[in-house]
Structure formats: structure tokens, C-alpha cells
N, C-alpha and C positions, 0 to 999 in steps of 0.2 A: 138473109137480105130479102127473098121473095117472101118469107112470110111476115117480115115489118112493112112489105109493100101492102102486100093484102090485108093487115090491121091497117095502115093507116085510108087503104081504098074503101073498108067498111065503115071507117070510121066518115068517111067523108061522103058517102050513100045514108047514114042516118042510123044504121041497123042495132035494132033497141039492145040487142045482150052486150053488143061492144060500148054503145056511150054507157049503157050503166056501169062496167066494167071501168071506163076512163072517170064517171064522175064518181064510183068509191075512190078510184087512185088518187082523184085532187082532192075527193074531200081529207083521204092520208095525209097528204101531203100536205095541207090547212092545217088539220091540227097538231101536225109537228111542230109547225113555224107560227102555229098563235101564240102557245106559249113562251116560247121566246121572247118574241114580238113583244106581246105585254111587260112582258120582266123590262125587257130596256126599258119599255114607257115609263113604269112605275119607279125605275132608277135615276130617269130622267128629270122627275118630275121631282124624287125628293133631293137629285141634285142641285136643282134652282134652288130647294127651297133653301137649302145649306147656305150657296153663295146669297140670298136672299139675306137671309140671317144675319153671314159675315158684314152685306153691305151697311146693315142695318147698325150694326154693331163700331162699325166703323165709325161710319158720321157720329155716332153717340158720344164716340171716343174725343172725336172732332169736337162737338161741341164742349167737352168738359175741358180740353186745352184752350179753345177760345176764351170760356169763361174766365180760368186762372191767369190768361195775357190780360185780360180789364182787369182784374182781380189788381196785378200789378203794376198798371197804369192809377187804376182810382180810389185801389183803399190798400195798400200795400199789408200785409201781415209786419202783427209786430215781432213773429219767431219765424225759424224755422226750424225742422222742416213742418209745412202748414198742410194739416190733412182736411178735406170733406168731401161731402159725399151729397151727389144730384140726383133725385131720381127721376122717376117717367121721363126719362130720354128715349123716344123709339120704344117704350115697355119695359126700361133697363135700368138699371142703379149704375152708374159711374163713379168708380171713386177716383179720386182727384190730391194730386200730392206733388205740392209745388217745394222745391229744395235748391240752400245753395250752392253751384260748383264750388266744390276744397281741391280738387285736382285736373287739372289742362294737360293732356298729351304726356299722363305719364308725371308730371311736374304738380308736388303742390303747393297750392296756391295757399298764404296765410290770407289774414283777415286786414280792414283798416286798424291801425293803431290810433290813439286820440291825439298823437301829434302829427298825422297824416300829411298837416297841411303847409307843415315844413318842407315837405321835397313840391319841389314842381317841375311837372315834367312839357316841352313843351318839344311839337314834332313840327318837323317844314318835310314837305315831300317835292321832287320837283321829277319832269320824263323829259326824256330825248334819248327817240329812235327805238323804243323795245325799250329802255332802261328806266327804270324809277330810281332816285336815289333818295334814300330814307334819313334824317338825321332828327337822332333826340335829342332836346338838349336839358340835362337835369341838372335843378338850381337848391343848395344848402339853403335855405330861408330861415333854418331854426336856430337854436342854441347847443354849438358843440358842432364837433366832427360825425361826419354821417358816411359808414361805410356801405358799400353796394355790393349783393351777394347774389343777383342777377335781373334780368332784361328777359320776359316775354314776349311776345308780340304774338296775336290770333291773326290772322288774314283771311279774306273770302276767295271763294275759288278763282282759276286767274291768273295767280302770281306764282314764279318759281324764286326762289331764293340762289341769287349766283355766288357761286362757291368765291371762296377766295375775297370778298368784296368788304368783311369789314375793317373797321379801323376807326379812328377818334382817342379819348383818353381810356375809355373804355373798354376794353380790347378783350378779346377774345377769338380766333378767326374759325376754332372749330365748333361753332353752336349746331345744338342738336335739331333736326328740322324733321318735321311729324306729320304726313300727310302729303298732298300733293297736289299741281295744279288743277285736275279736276274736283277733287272734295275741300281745297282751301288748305295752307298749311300754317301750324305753328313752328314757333321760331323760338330757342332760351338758350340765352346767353347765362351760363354760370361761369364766376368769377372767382380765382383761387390763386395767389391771397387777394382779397376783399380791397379795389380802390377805392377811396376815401376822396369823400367831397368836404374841405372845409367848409367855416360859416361865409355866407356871404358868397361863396365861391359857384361856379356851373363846369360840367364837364360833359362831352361832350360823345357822340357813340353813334356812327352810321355805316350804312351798307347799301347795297343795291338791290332789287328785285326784277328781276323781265316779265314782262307782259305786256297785251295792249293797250291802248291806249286810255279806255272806255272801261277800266275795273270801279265798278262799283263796289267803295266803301272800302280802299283803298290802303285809307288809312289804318285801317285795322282798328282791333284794343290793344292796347301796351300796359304792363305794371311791371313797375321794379320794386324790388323786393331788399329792402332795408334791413341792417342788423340791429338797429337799434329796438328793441322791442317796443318802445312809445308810439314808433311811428308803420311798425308792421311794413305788411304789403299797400305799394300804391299806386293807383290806378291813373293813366292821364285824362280818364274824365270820371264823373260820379256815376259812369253806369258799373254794373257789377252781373256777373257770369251766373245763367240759374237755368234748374232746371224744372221742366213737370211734365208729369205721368198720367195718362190716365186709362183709365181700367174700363172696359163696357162689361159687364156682369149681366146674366141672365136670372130669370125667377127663380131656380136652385143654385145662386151665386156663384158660378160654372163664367169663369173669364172668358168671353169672347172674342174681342176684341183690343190692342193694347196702344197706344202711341206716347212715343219719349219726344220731347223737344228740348233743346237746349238753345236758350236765348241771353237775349244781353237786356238787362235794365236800367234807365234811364230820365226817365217820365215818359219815353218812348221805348218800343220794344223793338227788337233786333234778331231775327231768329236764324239761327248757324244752323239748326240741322233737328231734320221730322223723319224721324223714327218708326215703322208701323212694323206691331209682333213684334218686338227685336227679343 
């Protein structure tokens, strides 16, 4: 203890052998922790530039889904699935690959048939108190008996589906329910044996959903799904379920960047769900 007293009383009197003695020791001490020191900066520095990159790559991504949503507002493709490719996005090639859903929650979905326009499906929704009650009501319009082999329904987030609640002609009371009120849930009724809508005839199929008040877009998409092969899967409006992809690619076409969306088409676009990396 007395002789760290007397270093530090010399040191504080000036006396030339002790500060040179303290200023090798800092200078040690310097160049142990410069080099570190640097390493982080230069870690640091190529860590922006990473996330820099990602950001870049993103928006790129961003942009080639926007395009594909005008794409199927203003010039729809005549096939699917519709591939191409953007470049100089942010420095980047996007490829871009817009396709349509064949399968919902597990359940696939068929296509329209050319006599489609025989079932018509028409929904009334009504609330009181937390409760929505949902009823469809689907009409034979065509030539011949029309069997019904199930009932989907997509929803936006929001809604739970209450147990126990359907009923109508239509019946089924244990449908399978895919998701849930915070990501939106779907709903499929399958039907086993198959009720049958004569010509001319409507029958009838509802249930309940809790939520409140204020769900936007409530009504959902619904298709039901016909045995008749002429008239396929049908929808209760003309939009139809799609998806696209796209890719931010770098100058050694090295994937950057990835985002899925799965939307609804219409003349209008309806987007269920944006995807990034998945």
C-alpha cells in the first residue's frame, strides 16, 4: 500500500521515469483495445450494409407484387401460372409469378364449370349484440337436379365461428374451421350423402359468427362446390382466390429478398395475406 502511495505521489510531482513508465503502460493498453475497437467498427459497418441490402431488396420485392396487383386489375393474363421478370429494381432483377389458388385451408378448391351460372348463391348477413348470423341461400337455376358436395367460406380477421350454430337444409353442424380470429378463419362444410337442389328450387344454410361490430369485409368469399361437373366450383361473386410471388435476385442471381401475397380478384383486388421470406 505505501509503495502504490509513493507511485502515485511521484506520479503526481511530474517525475520524468514514472510518467514515461505510465505513458508505455497506456500506450499497452491502446493498442490492445484498438484493435478490437476497429474489428467491431468494421463489423458494424458491414452490418448496415447487410440490413441495407435486405432493405433494398425488399422494397424491390414490394414493387414486383404491386405491379402483378395492376397487372390483374388492367390486363389480366390469359393463363396461368404467369411468369416475368422486372429489372433495375434498386439494381435487382425480380422475378414475378402471379398463380391461381387450387387449394384453401387444406380443402381444394375446383375451377368454374361453363354452366356455373346455374347455382346462385345469394348471402344476407344481420348482428345483434356480439352475434352475426350468416345465411346463404342457393337457387337450382339450371336444367336437372343439382347435388351440393360443400360450402366454404374465407373470413377476415375478427370473427370466431360459434360452435354448435349451423342449421338450414343444408346441414352439417361439424365443419372444419382453419385459423382464427386474429389471422381470419376459414370455414367447409362437406356434405355426406350430397343434398340435392331441385330445378327451380333454393335451399337454404346458415350459422353464426361473434365478433364486433365494425368487421370489415364481413361478408367473406363463399363457393360451393357442385357435383355436377358442367357447373364445377361456384363462387358468390366473380372474384377468384390468387396468388404471387416475388423474388428480389442480386447481380449473381443470389435470392434476396422473397414476398407471397395471396389476394382475391375482381376488377378490384382484396389482399388476405403478405408474406416476407416465408
Amino acid at each position: 500500500m505505501k509503495n502504490m502511495k509513493k507511485l502515485f505521489s511521484k506520479i503526481a510531482r511530474g517525475e520524468e521515469g514514472v510518467t514515461l513508465l505510465v505513458v508505455l503502460i497506456m500506450m499497452t493498453l491502446g493498442s490492445v483495445l484498438v484493435i478490437p475497437t476497429l474489428n467491431f467498427a468494421a463489423t458494424s459497418i458491414e452490418t448496415g450494409e447487410v440490413f441495407e441490402e435486405k432493405m433494398e431488396a425488399l422494397y424491390a420485392a414490394e414493387a414486383g407484387v404491386e405491379d402483378a396487383l395492376w397487372k390483374m386489375i388492367n390486363a389480366i393474363p390469359d393463363n396461368f401460372p404467369h411468369s416475368y421478370e422486372l429489372t433495375d429494381i434498386n439494381g435487382m432483377t425480380v422475378d414475378v409469378v402471379i398463380d391461381k389458388i387450387t387449394t384453401i385451408a387444406g380443402v381444394e378448391i375446383g375451377d368454374f364449370g361453363v354452366h356455373a351460372d346455374w347455382l346462385i348463391i345469394d348471402k344476407s348477413i344481420t348482428y345483434d349484440e356480439g352475434i352475426y348470423t350468416y345465411t346463404i341461400t342457393i337457387t337450382n337455376d339450371g336444367d336437372g337436379n343439382i347435388k351440393i358436395e360443400g360450402i366454404l367460406i374465407d373470413f377476415p380477421p375478427g370473427l370466431d365461428y360459434v360452435t354448435g350454430s349451423t342449421g338450414g337444409d343444408l346441414y352439417n353442424d361439424d365443419p372444419m374451421v382453419v385459423g382464427d380470429a386474429t389471422t381470419g378463419i376459414t370455414i367447409y362444410w362437406q356434405f355426406d350423402p350430397y343434398p340435392t337442389i331441385p330445378m327451380t328450387e333454393s335451399r337454404v344454410h346458415f350459422f353464426e359468427l361473434s365478433g364486433p361490430p365494425d368487421v370489415s369485409g364481413v361478408e367473406g368469399h363463399c363457393c360451393v362446390e357442385a357435383r355436377r361437373q358442367d357447373e364445377g366450383t361456384v363462387w358468390d361473386t366473380d372474384s377468384s382466390p390468387f396468388t404471387v410471388t416475388a423474388q428480389a435476385k442480386d447481380a449473381n442471381g443470389t435470392v434476396i429478398a422473397t414476398i407471397r401475397t395471396g389476394f382475391w380478384e375482381s376488377g378490384t383486388t382484396s389482399i388476405t395475406c403478405w408474406q416476407v421470406n416465408p
